[in-house]
VEXDREN-2710 file (C-alpha; in Angstrom, 1 decimal):
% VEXDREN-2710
k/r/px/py/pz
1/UNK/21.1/-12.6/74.9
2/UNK/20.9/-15.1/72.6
3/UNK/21.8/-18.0/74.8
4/UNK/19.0/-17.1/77.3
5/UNK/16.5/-17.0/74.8
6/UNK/17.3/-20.7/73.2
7/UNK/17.3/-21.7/76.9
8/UNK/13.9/-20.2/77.7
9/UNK/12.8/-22.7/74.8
10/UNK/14.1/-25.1/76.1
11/UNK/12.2/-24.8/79.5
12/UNK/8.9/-24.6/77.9
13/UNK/9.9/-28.2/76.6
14/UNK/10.9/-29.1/80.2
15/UNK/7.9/-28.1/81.7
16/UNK/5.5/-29.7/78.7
17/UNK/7.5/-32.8/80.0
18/UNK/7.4/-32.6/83.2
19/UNK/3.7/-32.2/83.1
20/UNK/2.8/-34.9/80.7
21/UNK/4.7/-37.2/83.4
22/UNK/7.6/-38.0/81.5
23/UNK/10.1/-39.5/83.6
24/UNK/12.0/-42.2/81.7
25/UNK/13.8/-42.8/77.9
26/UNK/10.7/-45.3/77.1
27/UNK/7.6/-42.6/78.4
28/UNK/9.8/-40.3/76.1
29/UNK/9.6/-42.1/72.8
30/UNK/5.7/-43.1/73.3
31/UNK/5.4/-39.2/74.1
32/UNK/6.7/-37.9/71.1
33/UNK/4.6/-40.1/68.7
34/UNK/1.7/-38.2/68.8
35/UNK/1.6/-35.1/66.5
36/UNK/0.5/-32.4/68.7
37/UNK/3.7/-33.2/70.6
38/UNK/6.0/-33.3/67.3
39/UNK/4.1/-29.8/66.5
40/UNK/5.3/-28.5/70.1
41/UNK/8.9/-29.8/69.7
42/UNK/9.4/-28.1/66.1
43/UNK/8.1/-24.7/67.7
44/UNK/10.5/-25.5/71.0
45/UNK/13.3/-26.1/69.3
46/UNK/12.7/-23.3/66.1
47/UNK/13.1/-26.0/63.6
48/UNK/10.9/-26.2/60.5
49/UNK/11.7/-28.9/58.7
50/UNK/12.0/-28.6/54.8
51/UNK/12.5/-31.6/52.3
52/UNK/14.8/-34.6/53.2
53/UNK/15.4/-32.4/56.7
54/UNK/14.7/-35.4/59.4
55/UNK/11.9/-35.0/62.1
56/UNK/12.6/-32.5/65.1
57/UNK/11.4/-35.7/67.0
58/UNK/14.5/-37.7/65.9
59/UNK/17.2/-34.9/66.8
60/UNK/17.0/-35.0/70.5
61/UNK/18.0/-37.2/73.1
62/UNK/17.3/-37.2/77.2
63/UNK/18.2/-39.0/79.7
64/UNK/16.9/-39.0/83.3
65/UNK/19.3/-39.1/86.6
66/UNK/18.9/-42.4/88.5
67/UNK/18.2/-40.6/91.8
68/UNK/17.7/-37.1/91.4
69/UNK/14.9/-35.2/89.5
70/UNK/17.1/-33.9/86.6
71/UNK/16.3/-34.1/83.0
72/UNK/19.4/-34.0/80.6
73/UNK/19.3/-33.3/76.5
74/UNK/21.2/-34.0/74.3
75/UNK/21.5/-34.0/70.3
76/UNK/20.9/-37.5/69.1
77/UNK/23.2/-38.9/66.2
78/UNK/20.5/-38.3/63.8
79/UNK/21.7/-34.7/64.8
80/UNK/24.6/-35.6/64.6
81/UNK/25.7/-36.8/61.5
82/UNK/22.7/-35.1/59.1
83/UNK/22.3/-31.8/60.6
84/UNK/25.5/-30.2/59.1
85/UNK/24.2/-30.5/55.8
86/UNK/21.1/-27.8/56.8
87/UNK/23.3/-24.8/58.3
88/UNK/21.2/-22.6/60.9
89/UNK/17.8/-24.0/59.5
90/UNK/19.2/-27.5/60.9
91/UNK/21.3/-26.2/64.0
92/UNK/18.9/-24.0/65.8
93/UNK/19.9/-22.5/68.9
94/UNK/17.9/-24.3/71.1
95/UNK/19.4/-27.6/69.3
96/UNK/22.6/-26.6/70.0
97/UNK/22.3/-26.2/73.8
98/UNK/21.2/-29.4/73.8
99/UNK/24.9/-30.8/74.7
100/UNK/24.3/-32.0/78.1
101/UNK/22.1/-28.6/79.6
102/UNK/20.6/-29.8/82.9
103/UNK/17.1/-28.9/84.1
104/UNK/15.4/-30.3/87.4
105/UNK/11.7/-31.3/86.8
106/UNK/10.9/-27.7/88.5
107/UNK/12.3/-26.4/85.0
108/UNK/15.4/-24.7/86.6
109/UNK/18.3/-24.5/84.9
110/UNK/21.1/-26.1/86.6
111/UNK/23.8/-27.5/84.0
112/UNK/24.5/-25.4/81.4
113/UNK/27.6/-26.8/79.4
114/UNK/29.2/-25.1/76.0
115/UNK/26.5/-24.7/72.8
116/UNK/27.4/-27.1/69.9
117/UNK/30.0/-25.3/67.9
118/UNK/32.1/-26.7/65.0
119/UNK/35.4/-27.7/63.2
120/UNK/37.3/-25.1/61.1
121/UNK/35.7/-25.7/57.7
122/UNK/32.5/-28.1/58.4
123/UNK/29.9/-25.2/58.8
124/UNK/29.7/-21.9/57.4
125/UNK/29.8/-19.8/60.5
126/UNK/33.3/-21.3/60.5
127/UNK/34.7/-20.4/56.7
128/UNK/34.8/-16.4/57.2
129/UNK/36.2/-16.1/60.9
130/UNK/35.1/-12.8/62.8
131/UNK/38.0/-9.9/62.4
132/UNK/38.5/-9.9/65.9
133/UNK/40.2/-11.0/69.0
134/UNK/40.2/-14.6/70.0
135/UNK/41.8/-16.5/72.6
136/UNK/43.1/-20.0/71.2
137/UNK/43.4/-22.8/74.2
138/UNK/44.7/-26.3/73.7
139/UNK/42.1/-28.3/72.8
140/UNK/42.7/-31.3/75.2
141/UNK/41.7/-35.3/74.0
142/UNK/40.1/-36.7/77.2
143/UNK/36.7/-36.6/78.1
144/UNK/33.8/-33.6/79.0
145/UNK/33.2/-32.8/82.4
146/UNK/29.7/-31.0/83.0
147/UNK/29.9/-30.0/87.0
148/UNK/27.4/-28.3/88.5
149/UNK/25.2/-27.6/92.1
150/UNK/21.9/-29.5/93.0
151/UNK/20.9/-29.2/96.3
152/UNK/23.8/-29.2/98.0
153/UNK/26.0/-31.6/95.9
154/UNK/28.0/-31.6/93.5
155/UNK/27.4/-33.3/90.6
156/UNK/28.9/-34.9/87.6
157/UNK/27.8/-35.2/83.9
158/UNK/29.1/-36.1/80.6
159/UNK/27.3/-34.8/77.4
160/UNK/24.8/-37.8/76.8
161/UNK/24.3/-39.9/79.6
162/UNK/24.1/-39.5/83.4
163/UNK/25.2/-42.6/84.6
164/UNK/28.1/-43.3/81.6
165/UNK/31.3/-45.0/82.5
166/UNK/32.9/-41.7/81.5
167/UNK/30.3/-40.0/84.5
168/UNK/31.0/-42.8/87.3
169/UNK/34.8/-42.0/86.8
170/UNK/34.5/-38.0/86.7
171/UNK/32.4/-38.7/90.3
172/UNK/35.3/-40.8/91.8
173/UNK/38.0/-38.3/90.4
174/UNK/35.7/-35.1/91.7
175/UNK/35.5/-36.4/95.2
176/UNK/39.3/-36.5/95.4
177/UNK/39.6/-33.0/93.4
178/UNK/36.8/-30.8/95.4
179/UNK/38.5/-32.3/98.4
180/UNK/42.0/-30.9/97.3
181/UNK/40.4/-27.3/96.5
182/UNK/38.4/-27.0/99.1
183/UNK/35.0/-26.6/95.9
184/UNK/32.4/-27.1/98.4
185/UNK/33.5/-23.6/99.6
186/UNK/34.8/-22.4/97.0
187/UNK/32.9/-23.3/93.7
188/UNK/30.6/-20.5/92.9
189/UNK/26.8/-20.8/92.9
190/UNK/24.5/-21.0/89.9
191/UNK/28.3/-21.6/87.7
192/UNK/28.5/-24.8/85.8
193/UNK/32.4/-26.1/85.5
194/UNK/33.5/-27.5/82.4
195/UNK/36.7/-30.0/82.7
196/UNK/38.1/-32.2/80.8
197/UNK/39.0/-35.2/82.4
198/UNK/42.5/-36.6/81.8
199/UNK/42.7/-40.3/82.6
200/UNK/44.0/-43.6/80.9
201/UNK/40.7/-44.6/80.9
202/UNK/39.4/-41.7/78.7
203/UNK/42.4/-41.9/76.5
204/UNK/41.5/-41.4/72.6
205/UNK/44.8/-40.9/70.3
206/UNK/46.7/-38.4/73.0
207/UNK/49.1/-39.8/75.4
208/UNK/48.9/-38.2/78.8
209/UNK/51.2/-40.9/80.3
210/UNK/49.3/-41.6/83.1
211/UNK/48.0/-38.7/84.1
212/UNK/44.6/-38.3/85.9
213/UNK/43.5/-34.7/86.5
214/UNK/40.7/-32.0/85.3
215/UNK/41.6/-29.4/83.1
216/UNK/39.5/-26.6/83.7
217/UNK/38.2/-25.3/79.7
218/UNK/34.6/-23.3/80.4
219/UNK/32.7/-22.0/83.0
220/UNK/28.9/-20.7/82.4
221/UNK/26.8/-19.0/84.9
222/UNK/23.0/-20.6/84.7
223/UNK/21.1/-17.3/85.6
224/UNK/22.5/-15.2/82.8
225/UNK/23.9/-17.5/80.3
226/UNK/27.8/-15.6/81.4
227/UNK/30.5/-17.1/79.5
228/UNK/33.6/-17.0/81.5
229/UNK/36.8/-15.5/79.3
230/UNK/40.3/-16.9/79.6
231/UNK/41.1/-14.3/82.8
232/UNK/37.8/-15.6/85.0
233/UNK/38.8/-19.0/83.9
234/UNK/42.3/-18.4/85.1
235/UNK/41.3/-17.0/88.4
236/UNK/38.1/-19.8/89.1
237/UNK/40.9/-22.5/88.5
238/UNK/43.4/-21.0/90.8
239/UNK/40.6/-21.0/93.3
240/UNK/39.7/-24.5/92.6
241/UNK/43.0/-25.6/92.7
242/UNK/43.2/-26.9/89.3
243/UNK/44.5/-26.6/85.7
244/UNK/43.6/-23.8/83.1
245/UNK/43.9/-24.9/79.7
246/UNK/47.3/-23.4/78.4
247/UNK/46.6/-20.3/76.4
248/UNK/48.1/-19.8/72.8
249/UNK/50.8/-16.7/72.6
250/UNK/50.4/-17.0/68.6
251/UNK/48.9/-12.9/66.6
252/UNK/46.5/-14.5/64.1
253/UNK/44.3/-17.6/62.7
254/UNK/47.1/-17.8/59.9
255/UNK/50.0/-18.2/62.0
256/UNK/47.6/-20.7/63.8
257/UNK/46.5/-22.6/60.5
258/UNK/50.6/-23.0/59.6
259/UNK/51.3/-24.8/63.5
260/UNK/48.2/-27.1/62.8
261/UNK/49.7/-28.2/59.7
262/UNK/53.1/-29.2/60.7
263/UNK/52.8/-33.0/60.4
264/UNK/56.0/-33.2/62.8
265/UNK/53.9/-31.9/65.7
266/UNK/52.5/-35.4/67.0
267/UNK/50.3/-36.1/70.7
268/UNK/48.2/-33.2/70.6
269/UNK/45.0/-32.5/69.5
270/UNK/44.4/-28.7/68.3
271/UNK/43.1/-25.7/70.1
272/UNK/39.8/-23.8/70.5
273/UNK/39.7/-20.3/69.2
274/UNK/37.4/-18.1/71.1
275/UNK/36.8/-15.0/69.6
276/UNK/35.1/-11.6/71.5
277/UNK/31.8/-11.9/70.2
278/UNK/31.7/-15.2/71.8
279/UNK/31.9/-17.8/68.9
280/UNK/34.1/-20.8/69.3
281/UNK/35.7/-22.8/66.6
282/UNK/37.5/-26.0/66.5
283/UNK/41.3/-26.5/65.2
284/UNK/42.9/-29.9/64.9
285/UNK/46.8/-30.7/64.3
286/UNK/47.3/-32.4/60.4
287/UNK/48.7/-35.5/62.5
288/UNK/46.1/-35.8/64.9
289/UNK/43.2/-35.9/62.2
290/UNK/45.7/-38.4/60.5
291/UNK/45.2/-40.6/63.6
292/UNK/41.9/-40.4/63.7
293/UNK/41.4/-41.1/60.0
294/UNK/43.5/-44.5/60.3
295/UNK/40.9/-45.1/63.0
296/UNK/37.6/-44.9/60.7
297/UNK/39.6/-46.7/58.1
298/UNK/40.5/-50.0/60.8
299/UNK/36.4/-49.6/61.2
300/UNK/34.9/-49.4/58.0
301/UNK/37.1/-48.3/55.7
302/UNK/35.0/-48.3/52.4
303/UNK/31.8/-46.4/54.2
304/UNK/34.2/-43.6/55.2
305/UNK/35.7/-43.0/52.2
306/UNK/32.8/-42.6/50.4
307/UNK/31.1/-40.6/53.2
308/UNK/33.9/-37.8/52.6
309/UNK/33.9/-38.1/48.5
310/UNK/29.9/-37.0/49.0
311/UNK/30.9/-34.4/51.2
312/UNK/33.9/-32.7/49.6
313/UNK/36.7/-33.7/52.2
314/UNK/38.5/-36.5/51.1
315/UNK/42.0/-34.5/50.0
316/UNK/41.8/-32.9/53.3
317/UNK/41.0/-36.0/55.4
318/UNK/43.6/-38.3/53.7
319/UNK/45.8/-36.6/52.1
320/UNK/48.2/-36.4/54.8
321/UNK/48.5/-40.0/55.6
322/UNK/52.0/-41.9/55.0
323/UNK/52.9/-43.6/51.6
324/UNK/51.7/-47.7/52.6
325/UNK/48.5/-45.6/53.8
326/UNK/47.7/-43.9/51.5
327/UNK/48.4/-46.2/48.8
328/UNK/46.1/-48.4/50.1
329/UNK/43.3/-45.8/50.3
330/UNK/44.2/-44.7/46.9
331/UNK/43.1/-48.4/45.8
332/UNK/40.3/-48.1/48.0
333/UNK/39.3/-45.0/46.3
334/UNK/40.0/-46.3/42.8
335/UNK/37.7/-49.2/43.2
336/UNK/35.0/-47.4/44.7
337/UNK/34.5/-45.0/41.7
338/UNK/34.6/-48.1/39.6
339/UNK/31.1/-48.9/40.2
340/UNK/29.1/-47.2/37.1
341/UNK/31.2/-49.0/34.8
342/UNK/30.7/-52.6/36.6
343/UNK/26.7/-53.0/35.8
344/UNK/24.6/-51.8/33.3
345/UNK/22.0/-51.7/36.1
346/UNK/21.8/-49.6/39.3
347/UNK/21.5/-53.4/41.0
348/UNK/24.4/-54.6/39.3
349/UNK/26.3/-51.6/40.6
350/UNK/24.8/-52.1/44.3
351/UNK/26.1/-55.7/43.8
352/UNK/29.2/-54.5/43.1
353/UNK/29.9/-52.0/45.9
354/UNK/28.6/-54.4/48.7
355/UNK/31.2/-57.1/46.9
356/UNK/34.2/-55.1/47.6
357/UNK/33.6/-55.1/51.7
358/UNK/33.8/-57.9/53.8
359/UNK/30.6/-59.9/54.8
360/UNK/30.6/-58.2/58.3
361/UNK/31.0/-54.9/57.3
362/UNK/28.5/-55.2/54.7
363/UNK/25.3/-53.7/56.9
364/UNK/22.1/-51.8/56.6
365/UNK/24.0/-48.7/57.0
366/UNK/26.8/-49.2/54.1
367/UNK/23.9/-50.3/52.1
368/UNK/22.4/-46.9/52.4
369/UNK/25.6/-45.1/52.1
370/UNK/26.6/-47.0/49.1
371/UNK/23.0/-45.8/47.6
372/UNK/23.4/-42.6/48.1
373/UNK/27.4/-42.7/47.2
374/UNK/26.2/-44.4/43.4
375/UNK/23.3/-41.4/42.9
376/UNK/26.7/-39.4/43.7
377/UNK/29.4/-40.6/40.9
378/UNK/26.4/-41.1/38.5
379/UNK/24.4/-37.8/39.1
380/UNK/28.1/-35.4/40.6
381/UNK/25.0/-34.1/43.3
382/UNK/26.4/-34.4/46.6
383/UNK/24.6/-35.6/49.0
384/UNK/25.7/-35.5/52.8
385/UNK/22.5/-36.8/54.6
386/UNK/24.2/-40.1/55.9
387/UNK/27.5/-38.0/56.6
388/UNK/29.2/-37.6/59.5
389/UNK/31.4/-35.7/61.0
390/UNK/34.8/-36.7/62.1
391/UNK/35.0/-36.1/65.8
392/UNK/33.4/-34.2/68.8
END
């Protein structure tokens, strides 16, 4: 199974780790300095890097529970926003486990959360969908919940960080949850839960009014890598005594792809198709991906629209937005391709594209992106290595 092999990898790391005494963020970026270590992370994590492809030793993340002896990876942003542009030769298997999986410093696997998997259109596993059955849930907009068994308790993880604000919630709102169903009888062992957590306080565009619950939406056992279907899932959250993620009752992607682009459908998010041969794929709501747009455009509004002229998506990311909106974005747009004609010297036209941004928005990171945006309109090669992708 090819999830049990990426994990075995992935234990080899654990162990190197463990034996080399790391035990803390700062013991991990001293340890991955040295070469022979870079060397074992590359053959770890199947990556051989080619051209501009960033080091294996930038792409993960760990983190180390404040009290217990687990180890926690995770992708780091580097991973995040530059790996897209490298299809499988970037996104290995064992790099995509690395979403939160759990191992205690005896290399036992004891959190095992939902592989990286991708929007509808961002990666090339997801532009010729699988002629076969899927299962499409409501994709909810709260917050992960990774909960699994250590030693007789129950504990609570988000994707990055142990000891998160999102994490210290999910604790308080699983004492009151495993109380209600009974979980400390009833959760299976060796099974990692996957919730998301509903609260105000993990609110991001979708208005729950208030509510504060966990949704159950995946279940893996750690021993053989078992991905629950919608029926387990149905039957572990009746046992739990919570809610399944409402199941789609649509007959194909296409009828699917014509819900998600009814702009009149507002406060929800999408759904996530998960078809038999176990790939999952991401599906947002035209409105919802209009929300977050306006977001990155309140940030840094220039940055953004460059980031998705280099990377092809600009009509699909904006084109949707209402008139004022998009007017504005339009000008924005307009004045960014203006660049080649406002400097007879790649300086000038630098200059330029850092004038048109306020002072504080002007920073290292626009600089680069503007850069790489000018070799862009002046060369038409695109060139996504400071993209990013648009949400989780």
């Amino acid at each position: 199974m090819q999830i049990m092999n990426g994990i075995r990898k992935l234990r080899s790391f654990v162990k190197r780790l463990v034996s080399d005494r790391v035990d803390s963020r700062e013991k991990f970026r001293a340890w991955k300095k040295q070469a022979e270590n870079e060397e074992f992370m590359a053959s770890c994590f199947d990556y051989k890097r080619e051209g501009d492809m960033p080091k294996v030793t930038a792409l993960v993340d760990l983190d180390f529970h404040p009290s217990l002896p687990l180890i926690l990876l995770n992708y780091s942003k580097t991973a995040h926003n530059t790996l897209h542009r490298f299809g499988v030769m970037g996104w290995t298997e064992p790099l995509r486990l690395c979403r939160g999986t759990v191992f205690d410093r005896r290399s036992t696997l004891v959190g095992l959360p939902f592989r990286k998997f991708f929007n509808y259109g961002e990666h090339r596993e997801t532009l010729a969908l699988p002629d076969e059955p899927f299962d499409a849930t409501t994709k909810h907009d709260g917050h992960l919940g990774i909960i699994f068994w250590y030693k007789g308790q129950l504990v609570l993880t988000t994707r990055g960080v142990f000891a998160s604000r999102s994490s210290k919630l999910g604790a308080e709102m699983l004492e009151t949850i495993a109380r209600r169903g009974d979980w400390r009888t009833n959760m299976p062992q060796n099974v990692t839960v996957l919730v998301e957590m509903i609260h105000p306080n993990t609110k991001v565009h979708v208005d729950y009014e208030g509510r504060e619950d966990f949704i159950l939406i995946g279940a893996f056992n750690c021993r053989n890598g078992h991905d629950y279907n919608y029926q387990e899932l149905g039957s572990l959250a009746d046992t739990l005594q919570v809610a399944v993620a409402e199941r789609w009752t649509g007959n194909n992607i296409a009828d699917l792809k014509r819900l998600l682009a009814d702009l009149s459908v507002k406060n929800r998010e999408g759904f996530v198709a998960r078809f038999a041969s176990g790939l999952r794929v991401k599906f947002k709501f035209a409105a919802y991906i209009n929300e977050m747009v306006k977001d990155k455009l309140k940030e840094a509004p220039h940055r953004y629209l460059m980031m998705r002229m280099m990377t092809g998506t600009l009509d699909k990311m904006t084109g949707n937005l209402e008139g004022e909106i998009y007017l504005e974005t339009s000008r924005m747009v307009e004045a960014l391709k203006a660049a080649p004609q406002k400097g007879a010297t790649r300086r000038q036209q630098l200059a330029y594209l850092r004038s048109i941004v306020p002072e504080e928005q002007c920073t290292p990171y626009y600089r680069t992106v503007a850069g790489k945006f000018l070799t862009y309109l002046t060369t038409g090669e695109t060139d996504e290595s400071v993209g990013e992708e648009d949400s989780e």
